[in-house]
C-alpha positions in Angstrom: -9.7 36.7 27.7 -9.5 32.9 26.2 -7.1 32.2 23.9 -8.3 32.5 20.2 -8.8 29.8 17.9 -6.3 29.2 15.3 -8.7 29.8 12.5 -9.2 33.2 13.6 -5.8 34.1 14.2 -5.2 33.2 10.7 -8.3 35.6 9.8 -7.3 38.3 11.7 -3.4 37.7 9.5 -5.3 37.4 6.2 -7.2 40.6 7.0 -4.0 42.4 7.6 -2.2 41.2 4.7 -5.5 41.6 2.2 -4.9 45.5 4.0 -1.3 46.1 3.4 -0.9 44.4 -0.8 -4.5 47.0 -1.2 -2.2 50.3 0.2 1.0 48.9 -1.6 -1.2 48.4 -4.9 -1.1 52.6 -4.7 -3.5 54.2 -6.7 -3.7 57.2 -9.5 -2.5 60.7 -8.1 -3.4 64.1 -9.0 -4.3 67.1 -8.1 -7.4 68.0 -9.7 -11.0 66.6 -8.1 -14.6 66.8 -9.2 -17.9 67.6 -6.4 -19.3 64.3 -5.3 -22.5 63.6 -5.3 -24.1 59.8 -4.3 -25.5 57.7 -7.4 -28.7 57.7 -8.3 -28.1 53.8 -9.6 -30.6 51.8 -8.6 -29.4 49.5 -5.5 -27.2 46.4 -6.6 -25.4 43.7 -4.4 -22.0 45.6 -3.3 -18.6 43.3 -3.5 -17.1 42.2 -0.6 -14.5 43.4 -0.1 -10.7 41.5 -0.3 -10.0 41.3 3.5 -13.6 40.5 4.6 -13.2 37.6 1.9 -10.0 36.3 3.0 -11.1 36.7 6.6 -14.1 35.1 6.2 -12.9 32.1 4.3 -9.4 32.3 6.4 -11.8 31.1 9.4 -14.1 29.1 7.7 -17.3 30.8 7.4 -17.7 31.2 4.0 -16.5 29.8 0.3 -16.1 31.0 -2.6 -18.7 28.9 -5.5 -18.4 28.2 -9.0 -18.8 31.8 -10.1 -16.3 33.5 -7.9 -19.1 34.9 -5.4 -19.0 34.5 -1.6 -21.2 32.5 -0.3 -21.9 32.3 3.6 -22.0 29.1 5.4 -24.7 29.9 7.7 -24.3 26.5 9.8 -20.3 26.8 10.2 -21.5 30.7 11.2 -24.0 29.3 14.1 -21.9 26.8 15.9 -19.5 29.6 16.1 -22.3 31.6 17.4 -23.3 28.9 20.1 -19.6 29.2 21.6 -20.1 32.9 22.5 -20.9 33.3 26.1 -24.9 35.1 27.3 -24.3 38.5 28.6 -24.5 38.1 32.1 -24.0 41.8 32.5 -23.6 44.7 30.5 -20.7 47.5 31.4 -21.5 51.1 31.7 -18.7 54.0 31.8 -18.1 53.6 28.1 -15.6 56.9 26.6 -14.6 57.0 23.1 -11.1 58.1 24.2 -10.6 54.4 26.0 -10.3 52.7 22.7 -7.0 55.3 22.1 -6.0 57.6 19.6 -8.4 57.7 16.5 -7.3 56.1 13.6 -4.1 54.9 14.7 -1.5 53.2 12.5 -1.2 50.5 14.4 0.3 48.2 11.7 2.5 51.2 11.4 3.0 51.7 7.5 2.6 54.9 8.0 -1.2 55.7 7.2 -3.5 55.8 9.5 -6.4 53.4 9.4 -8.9 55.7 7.9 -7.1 56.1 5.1 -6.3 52.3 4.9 -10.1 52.0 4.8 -10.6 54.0 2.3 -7.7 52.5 0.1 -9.1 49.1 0.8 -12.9 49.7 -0.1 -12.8 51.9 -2.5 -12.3 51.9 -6.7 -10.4 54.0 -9.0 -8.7 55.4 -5.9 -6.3 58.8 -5.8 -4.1 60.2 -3.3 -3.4 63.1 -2.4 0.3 64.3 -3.7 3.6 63.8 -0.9 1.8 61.3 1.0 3.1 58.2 -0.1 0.1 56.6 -1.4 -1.4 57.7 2.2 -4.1 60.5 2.0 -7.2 59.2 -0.2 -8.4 62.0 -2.2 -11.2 60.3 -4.1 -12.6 57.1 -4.7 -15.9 55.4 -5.8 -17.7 53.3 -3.0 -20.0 50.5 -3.5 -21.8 50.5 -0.3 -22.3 47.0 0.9 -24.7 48.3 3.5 -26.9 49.9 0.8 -26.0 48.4 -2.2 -25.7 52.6 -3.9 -22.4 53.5 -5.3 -21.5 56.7 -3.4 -18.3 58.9 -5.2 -16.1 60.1 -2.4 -14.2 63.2 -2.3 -11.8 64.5 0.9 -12.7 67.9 2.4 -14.3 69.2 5.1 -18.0 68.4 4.8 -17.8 66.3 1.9 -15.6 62.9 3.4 -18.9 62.2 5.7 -20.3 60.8 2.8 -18.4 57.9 3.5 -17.7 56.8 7.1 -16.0 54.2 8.2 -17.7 51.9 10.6 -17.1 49.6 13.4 -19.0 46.6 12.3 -19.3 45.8 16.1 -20.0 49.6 17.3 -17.3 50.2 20.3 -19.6 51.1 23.1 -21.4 48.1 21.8 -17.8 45.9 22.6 -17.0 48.1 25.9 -20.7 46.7 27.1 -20.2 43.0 26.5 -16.7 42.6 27.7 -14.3 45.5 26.3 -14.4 47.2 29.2 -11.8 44.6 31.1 -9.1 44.5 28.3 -5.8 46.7 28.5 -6.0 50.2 26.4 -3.5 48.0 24.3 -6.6 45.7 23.2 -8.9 48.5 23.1 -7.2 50.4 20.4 -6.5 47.2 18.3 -10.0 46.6 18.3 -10.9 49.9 17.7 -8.3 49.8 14.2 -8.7 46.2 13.2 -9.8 46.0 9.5 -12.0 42.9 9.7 -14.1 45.2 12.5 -14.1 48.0 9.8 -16.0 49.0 6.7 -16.2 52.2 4.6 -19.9 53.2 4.6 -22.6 55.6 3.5 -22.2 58.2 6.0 -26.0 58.7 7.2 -26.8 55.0 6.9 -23.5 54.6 9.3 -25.0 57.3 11.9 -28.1 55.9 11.8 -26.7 52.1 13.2 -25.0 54.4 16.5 -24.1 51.9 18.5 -26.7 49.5 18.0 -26.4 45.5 18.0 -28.1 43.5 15.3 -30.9 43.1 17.7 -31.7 46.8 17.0 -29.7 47.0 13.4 -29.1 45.3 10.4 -28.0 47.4 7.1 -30.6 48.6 4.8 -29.5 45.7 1.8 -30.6 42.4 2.7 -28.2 41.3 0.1 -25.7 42.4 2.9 -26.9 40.6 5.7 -25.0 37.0 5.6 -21.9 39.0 5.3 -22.9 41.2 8.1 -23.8 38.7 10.4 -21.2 36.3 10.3 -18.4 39.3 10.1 -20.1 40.4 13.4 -19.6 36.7 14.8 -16.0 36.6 13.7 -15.3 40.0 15.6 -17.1 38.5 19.1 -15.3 35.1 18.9 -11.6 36.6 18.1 -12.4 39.1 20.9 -14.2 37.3 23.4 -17.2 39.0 23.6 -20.4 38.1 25.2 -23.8 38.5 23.4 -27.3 39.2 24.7 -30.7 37.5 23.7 -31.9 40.1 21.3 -29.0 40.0 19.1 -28.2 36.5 19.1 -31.7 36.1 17.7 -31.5 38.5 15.1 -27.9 37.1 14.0 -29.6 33.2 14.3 -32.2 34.2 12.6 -30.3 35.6 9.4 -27.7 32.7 9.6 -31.0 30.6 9.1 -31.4 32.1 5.5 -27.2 31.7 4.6 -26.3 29.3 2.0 -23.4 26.9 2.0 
């Protein structure tokens, strides 16, 4: 792998910081819950949220303007984008259990990364009792993929409401170069909070493992973020890129302000 640029190494920090003040900031616990049930609100711009900011900014893809909103900077996005290497080939053999244990606490403060997620990405968050400000009990998620506010509560069926997804898909990464890293790299990649975003659950299983080529969230309102977040990921990690999705991600860079 090529050494990373020093911006992104700082966005990758800023990301982990923006993670670890969000699970010290705690929450409300308690023990009582109510069902949850997804907003019928009409679709609205989602906020970014704090470590996709301070990433994103951190590497210098994006500013903040005069109104405290984020705005993309399409161009800085692109000559990013033209650094990234043509997939010359594409890996098969992918298995989940390369990328390591599931929602590993790799910055080891005792959660695991799911529940980091969730702490980070959602409002007027509770935990569940005896965890430490761990186990996220419920929670109200403005989907940036959708732009719906979706109310999240833990339990068996009812957590797949809200999904946490890899904003590059990991077969997607073991195809364009993921396949020749260590299992070390693998499940850092696999837990690394600018590659990850608490989603609506069906709009999540619908994007699989799909590039932007193939997928690009519902919103529209979502898609500068999207993009250059997926750029970020495939620079700090060396990933290669194919025609169809470099397209799709030029092409919605095109329409990017700043």
């Amino acid at each position: 792998m090529k050494k990373t640029p020093v911006a992104l190494l700082v966005a990758l920090l800023a990301a982990v910081v923006v993670l670890v003040a969000t699970q010290l900031g705690g929450g409300t616990v308690f023990g009582g819950v109510a069902s949850p049930s997804p907003s019928s609100e009409a679709p609205t711009p989602a906020p970014v949220s704090p470590s996709a900011r301070a990433s994103l900014e951190a590497a210098g893809f994006a500013v903040v303007d005069a109104s405290g909103q984020l705005v993309v900077s399409g161009s800085a996005v692109e000559d990013a984008l033209a650094d990234v290497d043509p997939a010359s080939r594409v890996a098969t053999g992918y298995d989940r259990e390369l990328f390591g244990q599931r929602w590993a606490d790799v910055d080891r403060n005792g959660c695991d990364t799911r529940n980091d997620v969730l702490a980070r990405d959602l409002v007027g968050v509770t935990f569940k009792p005896g965890t430490r400000d761990c186990v996220v009990l419920t929670g109200v998620l403005h989907d940036l993929y959708t732009g719906t506010t979706i109310d999240f509560q833990r339990g068996e069926r009812s957590s797949q409401l809200v999904q946490i997804d890899h904003v590059v898909p990991l077969a997607w990464g073991w195809r364009h170069g993921g396949n020749a890293w260590t299992p070390e790299q693998r499940e850092q990649f696999a837990n690394d909070p600018i590659n990850l975003q608490a989603v609506d659950g069906a709009t999540n299983s619908s994007k699989s493992d799909s590039g932007p080529g193939d997928w690009m969230p519902p919103a529209a309102a979502s898609h500068c973020e999207y993009a250059a977040r997926f750029v970020l990921v495939l620079t700090a990690y060396d990933l290669t890129l194919d025609d169809a999705d470099r397209q799709e991600l030029t092409s919605t860079l095109g329409t990017c302000g700043a």
